[in-house]
VOROBA-609812 format. One record per residue: residue number from 1; residue in three letters; x, y, z of N, C-alpha, C, O in turn. Coordinates in Angstrom, 2 decimals. Layout:
<rs>
<r zanu="NUM" torlum="ala" n_px="X" n_py="Y" n_pz="Z" ca_px="X" ca_py="Y" ca_pz="Z" c_px="X" c_py="Y" c_pz="Z" o_px="X" o_py="Y" o_pz="Z"/>
...
</rs>
This chain:
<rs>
<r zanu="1" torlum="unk" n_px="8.19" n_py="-5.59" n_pz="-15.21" ca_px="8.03" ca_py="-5.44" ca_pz="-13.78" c_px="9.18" c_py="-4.62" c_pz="-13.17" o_px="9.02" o_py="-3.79" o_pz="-12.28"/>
<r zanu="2" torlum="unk" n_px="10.04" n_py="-4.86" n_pz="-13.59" ca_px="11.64" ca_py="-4.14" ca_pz="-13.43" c_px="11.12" c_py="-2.45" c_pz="-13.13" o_px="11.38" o_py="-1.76" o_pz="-12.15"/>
<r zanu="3" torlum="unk" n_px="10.36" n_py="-2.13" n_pz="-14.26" ca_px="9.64" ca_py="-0.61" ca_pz="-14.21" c_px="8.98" c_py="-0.28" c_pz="-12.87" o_px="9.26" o_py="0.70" o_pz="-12.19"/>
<r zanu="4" torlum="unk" n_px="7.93" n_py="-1.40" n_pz="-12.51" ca_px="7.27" ca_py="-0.56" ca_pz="-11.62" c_px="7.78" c_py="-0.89" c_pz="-10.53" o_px="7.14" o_py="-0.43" o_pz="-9.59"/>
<r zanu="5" torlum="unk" n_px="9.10" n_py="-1.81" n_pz="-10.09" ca_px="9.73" ca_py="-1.71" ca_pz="-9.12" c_px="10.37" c_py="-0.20" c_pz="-9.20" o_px="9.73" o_py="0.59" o_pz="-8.49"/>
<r zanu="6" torlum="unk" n_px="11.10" n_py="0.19" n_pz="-9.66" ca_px="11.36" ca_py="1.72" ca_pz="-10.00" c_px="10.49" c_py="2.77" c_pz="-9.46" o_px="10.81" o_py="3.55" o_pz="-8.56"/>
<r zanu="7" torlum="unk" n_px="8.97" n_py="2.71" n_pz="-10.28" ca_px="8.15" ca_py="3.86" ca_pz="-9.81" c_px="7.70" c_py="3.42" c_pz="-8.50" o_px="7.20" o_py="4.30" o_pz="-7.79"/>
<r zanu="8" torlum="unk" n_px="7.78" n_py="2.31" n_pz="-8.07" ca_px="7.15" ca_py="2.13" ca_pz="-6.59" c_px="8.54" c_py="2.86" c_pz="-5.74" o_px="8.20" o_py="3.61" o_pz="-4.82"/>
<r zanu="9" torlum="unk" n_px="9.76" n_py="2.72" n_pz="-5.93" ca_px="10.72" ca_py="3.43" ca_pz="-5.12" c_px="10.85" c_py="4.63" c_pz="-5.51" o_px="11.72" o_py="5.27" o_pz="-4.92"/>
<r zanu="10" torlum="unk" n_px="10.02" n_py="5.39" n_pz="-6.66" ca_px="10.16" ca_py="6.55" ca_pz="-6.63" c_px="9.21" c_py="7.66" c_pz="-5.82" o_px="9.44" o_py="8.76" o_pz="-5.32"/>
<r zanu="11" torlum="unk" n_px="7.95" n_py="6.73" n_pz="-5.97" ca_px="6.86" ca_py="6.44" ca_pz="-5.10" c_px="7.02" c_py="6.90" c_pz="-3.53" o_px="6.70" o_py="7.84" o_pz="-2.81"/>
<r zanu="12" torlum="unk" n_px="7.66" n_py="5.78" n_pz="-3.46" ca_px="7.54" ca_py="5.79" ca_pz="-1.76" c_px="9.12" c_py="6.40" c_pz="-1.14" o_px="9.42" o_py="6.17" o_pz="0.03"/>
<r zanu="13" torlum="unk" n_px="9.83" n_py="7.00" n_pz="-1.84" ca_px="11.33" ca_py="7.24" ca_pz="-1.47" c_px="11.40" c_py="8.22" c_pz="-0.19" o_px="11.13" o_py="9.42" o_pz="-0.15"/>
<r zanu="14" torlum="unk" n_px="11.87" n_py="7.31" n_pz="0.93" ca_px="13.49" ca_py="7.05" ca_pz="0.53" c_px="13.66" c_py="5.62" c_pz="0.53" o_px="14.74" o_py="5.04" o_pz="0.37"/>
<r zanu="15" torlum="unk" n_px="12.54" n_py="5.10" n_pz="0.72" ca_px="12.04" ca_py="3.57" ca_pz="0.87" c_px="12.70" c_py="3.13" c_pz="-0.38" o_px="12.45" o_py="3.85" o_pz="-1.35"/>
<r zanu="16" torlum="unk" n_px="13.17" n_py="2.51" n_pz="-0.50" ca_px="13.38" ca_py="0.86" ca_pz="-1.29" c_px="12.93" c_py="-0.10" c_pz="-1.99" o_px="13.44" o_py="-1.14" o_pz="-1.59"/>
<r zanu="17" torlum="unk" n_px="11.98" n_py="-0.32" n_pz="-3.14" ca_px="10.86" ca_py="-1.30" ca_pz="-3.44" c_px="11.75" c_py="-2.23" c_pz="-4.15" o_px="12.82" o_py="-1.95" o_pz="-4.69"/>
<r zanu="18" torlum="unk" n_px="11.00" n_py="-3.71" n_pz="-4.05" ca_px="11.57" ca_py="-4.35" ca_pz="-5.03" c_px="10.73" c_py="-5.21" c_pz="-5.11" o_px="10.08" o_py="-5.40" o_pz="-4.08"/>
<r zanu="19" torlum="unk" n_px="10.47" n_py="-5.86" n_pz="-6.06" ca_px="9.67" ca_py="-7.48" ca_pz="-6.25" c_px="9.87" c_py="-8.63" c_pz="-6.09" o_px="10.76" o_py="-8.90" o_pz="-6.90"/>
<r zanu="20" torlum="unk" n_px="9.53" n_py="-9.74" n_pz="-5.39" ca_px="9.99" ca_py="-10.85" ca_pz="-6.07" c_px="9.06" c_py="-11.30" c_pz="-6.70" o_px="7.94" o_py="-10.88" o_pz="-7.02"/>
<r zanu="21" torlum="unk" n_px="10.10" n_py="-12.97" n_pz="-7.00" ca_px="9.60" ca_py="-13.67" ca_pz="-8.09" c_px="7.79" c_py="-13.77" c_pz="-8.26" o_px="7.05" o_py="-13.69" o_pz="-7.28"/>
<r zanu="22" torlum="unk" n_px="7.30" n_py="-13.95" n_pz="-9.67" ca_px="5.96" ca_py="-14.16" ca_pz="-9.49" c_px="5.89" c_py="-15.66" c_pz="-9.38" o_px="6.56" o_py="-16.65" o_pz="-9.68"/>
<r zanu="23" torlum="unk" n_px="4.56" n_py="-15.26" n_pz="-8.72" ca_px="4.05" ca_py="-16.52" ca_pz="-8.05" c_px="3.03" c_py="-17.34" c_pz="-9.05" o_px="2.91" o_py="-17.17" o_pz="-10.26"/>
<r zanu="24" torlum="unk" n_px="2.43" n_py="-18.12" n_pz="-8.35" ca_px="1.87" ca_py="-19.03" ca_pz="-9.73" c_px="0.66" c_py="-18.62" c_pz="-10.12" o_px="-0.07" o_py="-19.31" o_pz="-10.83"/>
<r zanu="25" torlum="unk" n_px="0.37" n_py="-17.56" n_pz="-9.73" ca_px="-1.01" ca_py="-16.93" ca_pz="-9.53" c_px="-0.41" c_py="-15.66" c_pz="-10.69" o_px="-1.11" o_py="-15.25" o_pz="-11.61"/>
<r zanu="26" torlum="unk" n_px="0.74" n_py="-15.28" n_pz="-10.46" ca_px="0.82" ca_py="-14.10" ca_pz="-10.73" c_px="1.36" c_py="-12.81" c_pz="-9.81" o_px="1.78" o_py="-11.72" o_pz="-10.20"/>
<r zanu="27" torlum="unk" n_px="1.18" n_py="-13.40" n_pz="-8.27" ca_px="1.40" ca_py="-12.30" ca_pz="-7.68" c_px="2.39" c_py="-12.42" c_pz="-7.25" o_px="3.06" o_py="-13.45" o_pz="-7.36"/>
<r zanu="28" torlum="unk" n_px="2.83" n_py="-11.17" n_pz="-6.52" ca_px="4.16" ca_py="-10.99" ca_pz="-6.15" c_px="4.67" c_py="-10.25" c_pz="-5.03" o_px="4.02" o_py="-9.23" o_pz="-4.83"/>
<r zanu="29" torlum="unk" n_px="5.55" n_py="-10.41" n_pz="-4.30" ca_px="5.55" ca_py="-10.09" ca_pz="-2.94" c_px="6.66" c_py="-8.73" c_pz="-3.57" o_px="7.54" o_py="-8.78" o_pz="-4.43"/>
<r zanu="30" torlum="unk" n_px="6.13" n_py="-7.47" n_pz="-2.64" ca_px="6.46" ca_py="-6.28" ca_pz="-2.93" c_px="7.27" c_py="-5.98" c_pz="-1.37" o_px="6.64" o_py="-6.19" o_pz="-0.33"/>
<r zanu="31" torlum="unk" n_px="8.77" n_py="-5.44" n_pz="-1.31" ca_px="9.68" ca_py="-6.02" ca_pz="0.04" c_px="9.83" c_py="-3.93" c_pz="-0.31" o_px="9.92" o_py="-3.60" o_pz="-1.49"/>
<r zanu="32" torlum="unk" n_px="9.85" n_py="-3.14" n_pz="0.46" ca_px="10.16" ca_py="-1.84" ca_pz="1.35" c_px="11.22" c_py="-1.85" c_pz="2.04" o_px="10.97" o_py="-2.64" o_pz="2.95"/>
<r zanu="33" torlum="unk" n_px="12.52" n_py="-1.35" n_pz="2.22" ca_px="13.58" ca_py="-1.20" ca_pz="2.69" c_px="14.13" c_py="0.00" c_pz="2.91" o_px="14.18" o_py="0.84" o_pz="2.00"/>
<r zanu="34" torlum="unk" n_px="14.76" n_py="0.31" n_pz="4.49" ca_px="15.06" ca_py="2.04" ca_pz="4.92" c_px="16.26" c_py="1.95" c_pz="4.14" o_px="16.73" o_py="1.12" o_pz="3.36"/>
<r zanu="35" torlum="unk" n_px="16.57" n_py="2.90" n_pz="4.55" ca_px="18.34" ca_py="3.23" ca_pz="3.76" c_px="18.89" c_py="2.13" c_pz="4.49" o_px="19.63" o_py="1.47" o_pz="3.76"/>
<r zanu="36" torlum="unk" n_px="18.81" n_py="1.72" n_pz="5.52" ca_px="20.03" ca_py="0.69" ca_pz="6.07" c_px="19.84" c_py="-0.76" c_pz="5.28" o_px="20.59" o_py="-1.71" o_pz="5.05"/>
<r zanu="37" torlum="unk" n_px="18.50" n_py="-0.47" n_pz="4.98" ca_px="18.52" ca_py="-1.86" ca_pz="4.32" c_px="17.78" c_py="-3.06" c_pz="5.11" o_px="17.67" o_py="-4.21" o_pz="4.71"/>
<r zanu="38" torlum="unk" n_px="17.40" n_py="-2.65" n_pz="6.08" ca_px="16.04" ca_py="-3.16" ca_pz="7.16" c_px="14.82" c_py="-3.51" c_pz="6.54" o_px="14.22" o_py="-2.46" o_pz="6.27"/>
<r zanu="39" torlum="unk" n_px="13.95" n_py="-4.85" n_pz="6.07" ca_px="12.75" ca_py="-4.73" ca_pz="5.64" c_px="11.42" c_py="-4.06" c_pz="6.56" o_px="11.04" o_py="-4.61" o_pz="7.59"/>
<r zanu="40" torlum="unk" n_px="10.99" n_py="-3.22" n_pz="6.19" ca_px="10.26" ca_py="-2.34" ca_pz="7.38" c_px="8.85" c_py="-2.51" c_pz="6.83" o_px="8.02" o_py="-1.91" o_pz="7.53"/>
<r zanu="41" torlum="unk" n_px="8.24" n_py="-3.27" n_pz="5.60" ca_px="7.21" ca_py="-3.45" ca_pz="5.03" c_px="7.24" c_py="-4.30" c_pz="3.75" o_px="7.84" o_py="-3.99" o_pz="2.72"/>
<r zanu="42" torlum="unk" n_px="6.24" n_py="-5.82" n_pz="4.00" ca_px="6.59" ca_py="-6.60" ca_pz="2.70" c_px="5.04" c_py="-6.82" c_pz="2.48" o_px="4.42" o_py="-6.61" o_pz="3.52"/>
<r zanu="43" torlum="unk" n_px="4.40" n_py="-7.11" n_pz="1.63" ca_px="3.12" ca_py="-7.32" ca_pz="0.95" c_px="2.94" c_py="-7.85" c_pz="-0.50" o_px="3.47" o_py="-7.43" o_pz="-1.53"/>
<r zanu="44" torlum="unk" n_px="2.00" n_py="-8.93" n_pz="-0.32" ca_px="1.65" ca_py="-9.75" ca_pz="-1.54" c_px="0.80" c_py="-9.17" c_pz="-2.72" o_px="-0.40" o_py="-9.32" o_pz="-2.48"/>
<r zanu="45" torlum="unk" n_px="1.03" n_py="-8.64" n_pz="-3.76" ca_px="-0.16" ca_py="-7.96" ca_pz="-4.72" c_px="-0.17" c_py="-8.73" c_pz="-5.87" o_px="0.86" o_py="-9.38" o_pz="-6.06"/>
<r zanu="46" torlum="unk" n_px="-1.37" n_py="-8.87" n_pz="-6.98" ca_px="-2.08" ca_py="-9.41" ca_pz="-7.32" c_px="-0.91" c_py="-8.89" c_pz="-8.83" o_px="-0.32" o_py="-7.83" o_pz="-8.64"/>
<r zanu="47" torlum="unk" n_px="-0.70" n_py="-9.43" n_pz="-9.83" ca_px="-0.15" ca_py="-8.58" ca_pz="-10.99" c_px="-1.35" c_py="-7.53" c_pz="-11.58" o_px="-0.93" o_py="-6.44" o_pz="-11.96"/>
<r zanu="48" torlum="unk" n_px="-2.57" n_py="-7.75" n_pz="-11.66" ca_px="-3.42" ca_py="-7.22" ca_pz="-12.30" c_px="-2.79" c_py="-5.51" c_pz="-11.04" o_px="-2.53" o_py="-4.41" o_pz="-11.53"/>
<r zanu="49" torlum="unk" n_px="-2.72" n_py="-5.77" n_pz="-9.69" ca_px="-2.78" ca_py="-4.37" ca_pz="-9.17" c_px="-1.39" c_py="-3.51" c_pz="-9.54" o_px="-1.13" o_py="-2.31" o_pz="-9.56"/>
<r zanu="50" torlum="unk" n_px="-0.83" n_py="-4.41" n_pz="-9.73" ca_px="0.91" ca_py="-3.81" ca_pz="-10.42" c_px="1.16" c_py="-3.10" c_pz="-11.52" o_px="2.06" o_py="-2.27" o_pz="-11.69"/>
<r zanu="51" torlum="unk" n_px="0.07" n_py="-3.57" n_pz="-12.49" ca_px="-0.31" ca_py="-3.43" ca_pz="-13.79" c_px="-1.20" c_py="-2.26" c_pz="-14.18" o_px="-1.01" o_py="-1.53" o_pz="-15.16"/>
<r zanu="52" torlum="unk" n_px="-2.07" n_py="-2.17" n_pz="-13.40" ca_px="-2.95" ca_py="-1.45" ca_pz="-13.82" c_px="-2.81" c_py="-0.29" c_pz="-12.98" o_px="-2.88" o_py="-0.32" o_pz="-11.75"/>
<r zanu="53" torlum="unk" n_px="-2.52" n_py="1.24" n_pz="-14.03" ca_px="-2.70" ca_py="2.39" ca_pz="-13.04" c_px="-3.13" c_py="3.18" c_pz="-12.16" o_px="-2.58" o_py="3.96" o_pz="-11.39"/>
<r zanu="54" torlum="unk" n_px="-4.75" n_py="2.72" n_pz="-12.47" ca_px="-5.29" ca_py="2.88" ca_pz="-11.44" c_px="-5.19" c_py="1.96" c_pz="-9.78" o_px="-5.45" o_py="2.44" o_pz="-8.67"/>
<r zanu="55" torlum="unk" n_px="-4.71" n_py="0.50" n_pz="-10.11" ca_px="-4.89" ca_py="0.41" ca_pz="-8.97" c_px="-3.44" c_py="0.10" c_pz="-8.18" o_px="-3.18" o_py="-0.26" o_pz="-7.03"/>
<r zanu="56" torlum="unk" n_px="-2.50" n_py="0.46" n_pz="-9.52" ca_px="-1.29" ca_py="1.14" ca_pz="-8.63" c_px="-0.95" c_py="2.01" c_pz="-7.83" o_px="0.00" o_py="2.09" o_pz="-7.05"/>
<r zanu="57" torlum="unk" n_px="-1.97" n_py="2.84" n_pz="-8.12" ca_px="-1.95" ca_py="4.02" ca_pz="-7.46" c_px="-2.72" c_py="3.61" c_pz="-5.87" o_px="-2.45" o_py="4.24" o_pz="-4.85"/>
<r zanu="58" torlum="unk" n_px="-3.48" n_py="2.69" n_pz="-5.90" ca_px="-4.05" ca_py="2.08" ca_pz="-4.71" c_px="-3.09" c_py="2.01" c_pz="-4.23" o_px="-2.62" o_py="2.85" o_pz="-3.46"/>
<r zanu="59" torlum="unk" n_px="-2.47" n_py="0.77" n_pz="-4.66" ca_px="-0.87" ca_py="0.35" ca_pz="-3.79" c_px="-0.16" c_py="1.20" c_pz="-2.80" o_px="-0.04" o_py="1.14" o_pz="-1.58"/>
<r zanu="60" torlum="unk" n_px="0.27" n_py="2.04" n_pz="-3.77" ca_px="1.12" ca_py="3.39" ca_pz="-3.65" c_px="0.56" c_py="3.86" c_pz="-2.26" o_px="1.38" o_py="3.88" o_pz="-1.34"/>
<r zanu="61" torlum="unk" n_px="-0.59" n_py="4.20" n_pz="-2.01" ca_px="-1.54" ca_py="5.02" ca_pz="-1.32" c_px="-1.50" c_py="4.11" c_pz="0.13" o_px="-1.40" o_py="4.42" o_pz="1.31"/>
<r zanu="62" torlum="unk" n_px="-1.66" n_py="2.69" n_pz="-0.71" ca_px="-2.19" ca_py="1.72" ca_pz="0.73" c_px="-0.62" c_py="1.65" c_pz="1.99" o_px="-0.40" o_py="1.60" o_pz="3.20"/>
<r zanu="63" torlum="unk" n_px="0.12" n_py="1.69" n_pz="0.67" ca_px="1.89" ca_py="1.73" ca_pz="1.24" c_px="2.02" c_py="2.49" c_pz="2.16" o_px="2.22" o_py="2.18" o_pz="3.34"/>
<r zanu="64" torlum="unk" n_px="1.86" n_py="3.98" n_pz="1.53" ca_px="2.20" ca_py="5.03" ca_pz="2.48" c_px="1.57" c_py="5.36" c_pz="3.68" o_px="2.17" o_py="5.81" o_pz="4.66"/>
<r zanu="65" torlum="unk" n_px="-0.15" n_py="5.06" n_pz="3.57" ca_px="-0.35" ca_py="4.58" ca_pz="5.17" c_px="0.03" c_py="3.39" c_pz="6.14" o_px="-0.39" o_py="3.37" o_pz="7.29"/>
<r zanu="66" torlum="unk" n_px="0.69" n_py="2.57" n_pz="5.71" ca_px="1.81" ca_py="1.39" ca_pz="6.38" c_px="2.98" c_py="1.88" c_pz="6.66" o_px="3.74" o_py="1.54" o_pz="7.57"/>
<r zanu="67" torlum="unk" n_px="3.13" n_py="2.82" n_pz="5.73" ca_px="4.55" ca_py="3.03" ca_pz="6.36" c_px="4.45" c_py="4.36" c_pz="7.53" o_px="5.24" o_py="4.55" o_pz="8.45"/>
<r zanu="68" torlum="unk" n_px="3.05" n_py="5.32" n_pz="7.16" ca_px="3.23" ca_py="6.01" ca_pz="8.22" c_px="3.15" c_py="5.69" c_pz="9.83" o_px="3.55" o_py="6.23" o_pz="10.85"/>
<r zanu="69" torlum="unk" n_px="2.29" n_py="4.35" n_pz="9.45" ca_px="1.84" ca_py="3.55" ca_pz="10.36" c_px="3.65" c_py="2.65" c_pz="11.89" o_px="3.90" o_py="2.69" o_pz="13.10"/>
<r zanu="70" torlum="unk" n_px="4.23" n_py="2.09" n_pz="10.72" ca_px="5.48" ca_py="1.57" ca_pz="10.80" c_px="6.12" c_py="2.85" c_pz="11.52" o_px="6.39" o_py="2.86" o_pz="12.73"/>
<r zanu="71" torlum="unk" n_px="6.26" n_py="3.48" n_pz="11.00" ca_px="7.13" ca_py="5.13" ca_pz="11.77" c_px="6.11" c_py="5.96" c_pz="12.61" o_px="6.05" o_py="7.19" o_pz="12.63"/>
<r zanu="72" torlum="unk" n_px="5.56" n_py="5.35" n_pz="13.11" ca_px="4.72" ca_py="5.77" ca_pz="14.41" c_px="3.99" c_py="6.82" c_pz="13.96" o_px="3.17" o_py="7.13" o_pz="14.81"/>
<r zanu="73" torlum="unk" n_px="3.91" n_py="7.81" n_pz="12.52" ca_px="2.84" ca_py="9.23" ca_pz="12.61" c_px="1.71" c_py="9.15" c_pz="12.43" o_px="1.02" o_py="10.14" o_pz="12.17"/>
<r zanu="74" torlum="unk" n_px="1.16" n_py="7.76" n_pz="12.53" ca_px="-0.06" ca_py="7.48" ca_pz="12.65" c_px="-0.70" c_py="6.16" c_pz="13.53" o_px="-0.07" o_py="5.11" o_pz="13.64"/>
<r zanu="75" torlum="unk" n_px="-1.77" n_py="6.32" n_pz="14.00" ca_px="-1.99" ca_py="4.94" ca_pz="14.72" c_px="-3.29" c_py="4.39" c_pz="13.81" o_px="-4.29" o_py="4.95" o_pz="13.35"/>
<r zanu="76" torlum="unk" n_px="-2.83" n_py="3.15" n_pz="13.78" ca_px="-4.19" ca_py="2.26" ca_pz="12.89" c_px="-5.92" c_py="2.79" c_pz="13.49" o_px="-6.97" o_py="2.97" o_pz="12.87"/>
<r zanu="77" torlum="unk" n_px="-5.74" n_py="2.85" n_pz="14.23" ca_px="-7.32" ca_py="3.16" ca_pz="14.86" c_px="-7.38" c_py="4.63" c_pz="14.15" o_px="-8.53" o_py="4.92" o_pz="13.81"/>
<r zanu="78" torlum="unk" n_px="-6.68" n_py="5.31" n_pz="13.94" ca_px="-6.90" ca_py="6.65" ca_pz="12.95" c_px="-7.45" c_py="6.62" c_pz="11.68" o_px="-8.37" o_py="7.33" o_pz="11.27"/>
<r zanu="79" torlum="unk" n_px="-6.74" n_py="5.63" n_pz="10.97" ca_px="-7.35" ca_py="5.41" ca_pz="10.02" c_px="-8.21" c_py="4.47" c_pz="9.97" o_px="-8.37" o_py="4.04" o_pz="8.83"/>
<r zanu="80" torlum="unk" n_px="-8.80" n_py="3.99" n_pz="10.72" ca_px="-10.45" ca_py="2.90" ca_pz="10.78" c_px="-11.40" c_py="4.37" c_pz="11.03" o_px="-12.40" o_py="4.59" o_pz="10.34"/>
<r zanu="81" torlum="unk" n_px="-10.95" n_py="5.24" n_pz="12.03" ca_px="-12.20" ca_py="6.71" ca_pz="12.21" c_px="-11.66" c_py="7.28" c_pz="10.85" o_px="-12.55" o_py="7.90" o_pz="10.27"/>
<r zanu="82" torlum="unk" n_px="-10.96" n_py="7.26" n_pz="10.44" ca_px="-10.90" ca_py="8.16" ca_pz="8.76" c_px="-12.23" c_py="8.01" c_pz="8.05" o_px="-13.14" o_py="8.77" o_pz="7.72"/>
<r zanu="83" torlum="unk" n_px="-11.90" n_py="6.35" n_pz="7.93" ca_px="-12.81" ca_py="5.46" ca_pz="6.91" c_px="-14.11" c_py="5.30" c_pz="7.44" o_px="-15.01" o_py="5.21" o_pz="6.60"/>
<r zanu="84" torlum="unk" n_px="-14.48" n_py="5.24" n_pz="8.84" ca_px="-15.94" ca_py="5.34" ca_pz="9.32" c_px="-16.12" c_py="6.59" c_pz="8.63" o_px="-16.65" o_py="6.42" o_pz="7.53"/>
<r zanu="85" torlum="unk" n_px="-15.88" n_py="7.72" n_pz="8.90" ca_px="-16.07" ca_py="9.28" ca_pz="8.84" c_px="-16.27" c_py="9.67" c_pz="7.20" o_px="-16.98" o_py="10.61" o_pz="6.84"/>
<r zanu="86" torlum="unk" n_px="-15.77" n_py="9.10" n_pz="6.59" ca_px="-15.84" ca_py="9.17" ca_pz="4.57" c_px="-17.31" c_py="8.53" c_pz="4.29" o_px="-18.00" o_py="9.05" o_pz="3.41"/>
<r zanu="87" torlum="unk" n_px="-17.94" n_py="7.06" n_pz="5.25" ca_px="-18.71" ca_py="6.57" ca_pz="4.54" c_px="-20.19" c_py="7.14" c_pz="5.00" o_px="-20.48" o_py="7.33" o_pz="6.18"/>
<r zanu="88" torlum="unk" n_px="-21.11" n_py="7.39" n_pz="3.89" ca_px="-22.08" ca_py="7.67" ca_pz="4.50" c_px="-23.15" c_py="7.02" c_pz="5.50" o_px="-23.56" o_py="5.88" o_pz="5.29"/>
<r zanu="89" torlum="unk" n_px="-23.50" n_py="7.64" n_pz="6.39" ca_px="-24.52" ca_py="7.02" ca_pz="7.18" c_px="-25.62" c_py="5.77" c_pz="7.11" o_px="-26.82" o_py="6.02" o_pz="7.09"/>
<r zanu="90" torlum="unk" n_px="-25.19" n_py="4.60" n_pz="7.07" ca_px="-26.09" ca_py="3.89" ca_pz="6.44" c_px="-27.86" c_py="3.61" c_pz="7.15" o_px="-28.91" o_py="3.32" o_pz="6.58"/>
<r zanu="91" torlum="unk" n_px="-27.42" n_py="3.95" n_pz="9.17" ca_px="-28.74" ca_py="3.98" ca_pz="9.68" c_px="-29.63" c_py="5.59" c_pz="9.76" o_px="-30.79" o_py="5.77" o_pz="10.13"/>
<r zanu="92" torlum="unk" n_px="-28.78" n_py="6.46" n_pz="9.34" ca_px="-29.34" ca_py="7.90" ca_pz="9.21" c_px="-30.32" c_py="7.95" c_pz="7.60" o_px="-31.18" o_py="8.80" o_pz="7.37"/>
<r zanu="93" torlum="unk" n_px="-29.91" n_py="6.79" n_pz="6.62" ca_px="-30.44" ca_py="6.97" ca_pz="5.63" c_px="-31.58" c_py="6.04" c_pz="5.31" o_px="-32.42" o_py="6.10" o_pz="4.40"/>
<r zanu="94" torlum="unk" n_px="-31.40" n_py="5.08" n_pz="6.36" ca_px="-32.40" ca_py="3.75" ca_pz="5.92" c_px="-33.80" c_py="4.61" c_pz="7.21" o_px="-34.96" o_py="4.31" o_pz="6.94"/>
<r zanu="95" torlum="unk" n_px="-33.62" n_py="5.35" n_pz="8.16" ca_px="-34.61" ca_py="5.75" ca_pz="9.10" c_px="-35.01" c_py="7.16" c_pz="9.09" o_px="-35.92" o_py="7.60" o_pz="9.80"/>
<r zanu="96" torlum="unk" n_px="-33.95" n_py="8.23" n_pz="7.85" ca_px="-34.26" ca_py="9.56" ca_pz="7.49" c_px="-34.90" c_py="9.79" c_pz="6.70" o_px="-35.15" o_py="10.96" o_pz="6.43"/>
</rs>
């Protein structure tokens, strides 16, 4: 785990990652820190998502819109019209 604390701060840099302890489940709370050392983003993930590359790369992804979120260059309602706008039409297809 030591590792992908690493690639998660290489990840998200200039951010900070670290893990703690696992939990009894397995999961583990993933803590984000600015240079000062401020927690600016903490989140619980599953080991299977830590583990597995593909859905590390989720992580990674889900992070960096939190953190753009956290530093104001994005507003959450942006990314809810992102995600409407990606999925296809479900009443254009059930009545087309």
């Amino acid at each position: 785990m030591e590792n992908i604390s690493f690639l998660l701060s290489e990840a998200l840099a200039p951010y900070q990652a670290s893990l703690g302890a696992a939990g009894v489940n397995g999961e583990r709370l993933v803590t984000l820190r600015n240079a000062a050392g401020a927690i600016v983003i903490e989140r619980i993930y599953s080991a299977a998502q830590l583990c597995d590359k593909r859905q590390l790369t989720d992580v990674v992804d889900g992070l960096h819109r939190d953190l753009m979120v956290a530093e104001g260059r994005i507003e959450p309602c942006v990314i809810a019209a992102m995600r409407n706008a990606s999925q296809p039409n479900a009443v254009g297809r059930a009545f087309g």
